[in-house]
C-alpha positions in Angstrom: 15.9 -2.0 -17.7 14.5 0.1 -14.4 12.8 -1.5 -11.9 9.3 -0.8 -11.4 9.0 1.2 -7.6 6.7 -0.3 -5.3 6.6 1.9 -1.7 5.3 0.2 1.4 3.9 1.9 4.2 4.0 -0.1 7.2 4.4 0.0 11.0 4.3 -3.9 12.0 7.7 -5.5 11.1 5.6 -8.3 10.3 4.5 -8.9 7.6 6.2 -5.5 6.6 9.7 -6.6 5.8 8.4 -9.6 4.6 6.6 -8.0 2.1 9.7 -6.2 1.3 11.8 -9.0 0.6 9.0 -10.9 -1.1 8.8 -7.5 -3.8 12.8 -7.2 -4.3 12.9 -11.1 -5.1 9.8 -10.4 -7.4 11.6 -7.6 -9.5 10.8 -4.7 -7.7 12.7 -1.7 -6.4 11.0 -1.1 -3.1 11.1 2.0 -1.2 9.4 2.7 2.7 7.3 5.8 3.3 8.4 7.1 6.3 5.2 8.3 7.8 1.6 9.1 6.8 2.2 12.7 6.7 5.1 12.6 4.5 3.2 9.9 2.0 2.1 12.3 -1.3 5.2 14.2 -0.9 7.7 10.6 -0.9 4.9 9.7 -4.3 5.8 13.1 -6.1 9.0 12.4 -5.6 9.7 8.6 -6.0 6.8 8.1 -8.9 5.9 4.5 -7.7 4.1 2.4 -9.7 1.8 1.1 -6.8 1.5 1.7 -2.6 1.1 -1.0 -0.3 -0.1 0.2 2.8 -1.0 -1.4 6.4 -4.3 0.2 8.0 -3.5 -0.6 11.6 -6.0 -0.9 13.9 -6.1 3.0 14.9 -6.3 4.1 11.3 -6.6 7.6 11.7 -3.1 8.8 10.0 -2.8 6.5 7.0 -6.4 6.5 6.5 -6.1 10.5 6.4 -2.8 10.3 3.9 -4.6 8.0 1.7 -7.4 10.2 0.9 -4.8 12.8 0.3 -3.3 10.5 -1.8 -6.4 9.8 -3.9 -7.2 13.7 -3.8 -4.6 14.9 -5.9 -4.4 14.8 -9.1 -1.0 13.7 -9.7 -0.8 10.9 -7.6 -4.5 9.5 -7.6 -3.7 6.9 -10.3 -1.2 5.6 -8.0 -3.0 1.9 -7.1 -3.5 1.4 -3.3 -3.2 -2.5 -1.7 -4.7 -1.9 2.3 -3.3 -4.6 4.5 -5.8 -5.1 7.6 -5.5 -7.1 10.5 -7.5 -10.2 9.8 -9.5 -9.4 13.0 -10.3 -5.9 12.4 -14.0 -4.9 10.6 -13.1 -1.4 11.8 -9.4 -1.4 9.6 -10.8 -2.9 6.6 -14.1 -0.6 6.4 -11.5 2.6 7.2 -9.5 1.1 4.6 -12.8 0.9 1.8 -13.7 4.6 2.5 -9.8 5.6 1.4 -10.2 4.4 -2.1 -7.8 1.5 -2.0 -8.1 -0.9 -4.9 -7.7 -3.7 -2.9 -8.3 -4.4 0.7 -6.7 -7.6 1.8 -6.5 -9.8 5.4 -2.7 -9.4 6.9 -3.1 -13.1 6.9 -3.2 -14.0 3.1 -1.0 -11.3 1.6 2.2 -12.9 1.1 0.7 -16.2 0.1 -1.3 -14.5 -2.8 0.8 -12.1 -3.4 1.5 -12.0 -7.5 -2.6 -12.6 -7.7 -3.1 -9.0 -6.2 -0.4 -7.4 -7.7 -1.5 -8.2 -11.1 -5.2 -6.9 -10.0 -3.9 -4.2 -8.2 -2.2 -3.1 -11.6 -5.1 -3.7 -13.8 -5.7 -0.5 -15.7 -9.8 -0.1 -15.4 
């Protein structure tokens, strides 16, 4: 049986590769994007099942890719997690106005984890 693909976008090595490791020992196949401009292109081509995505605190590029994301139509079902700096209102409001289907503190994803997973990959 495949592996379901989940990409992470991230430019802090933590909790980036810790999120990566915590995926693979989950079941995942996990896959980096290798920058915000190249992020719908790397989803045409990779088909993951979800995006995990740190919103640093100058937004601007990933907040830009994500709406591009969203925008066409054959990758706007792809789910969106936005991991934001716990201390950053600026990050997780930028984050909110991308469409992501969860916005989540840097400082709770890996402990909770499976819980947003499973939400993020609710089909509404």
């Amino acid at each position: 049986m495949t592996q379901p693909l989940a990409l992470l976008m991230y430019e802090r090595p933590l909790p980036g590769s810790q999120l990566l490791h915590r995926l693979q020992d989950m079941g995942y196949r996990v896959a980096t994007a290798p920058a915000p401009e190249a992020l719908v292109d790397t989803c045409r081509r990779d088909k993951p099942i979800l995006l995990i995505a740190e919103i640093p605190q100058r937004a601007d590029r990933v907040c830009a890719a994500l709406l591009l994301l969203h925008e066409a139509e054959d990758t706007s079902h792809i789910p969106v997690i936005a991991v934001v700096p716990s201390d950053s209102a600026d990050a997780e409001q930028a984050a909110r106005r991308t469409g992501a289907k969860l916005v989540v503190q840097d400082s709770v994803i890996l402990a909770h984890l499976p819980q947003f997973l499973e939400q993020a990959l609710q089909v509404d």
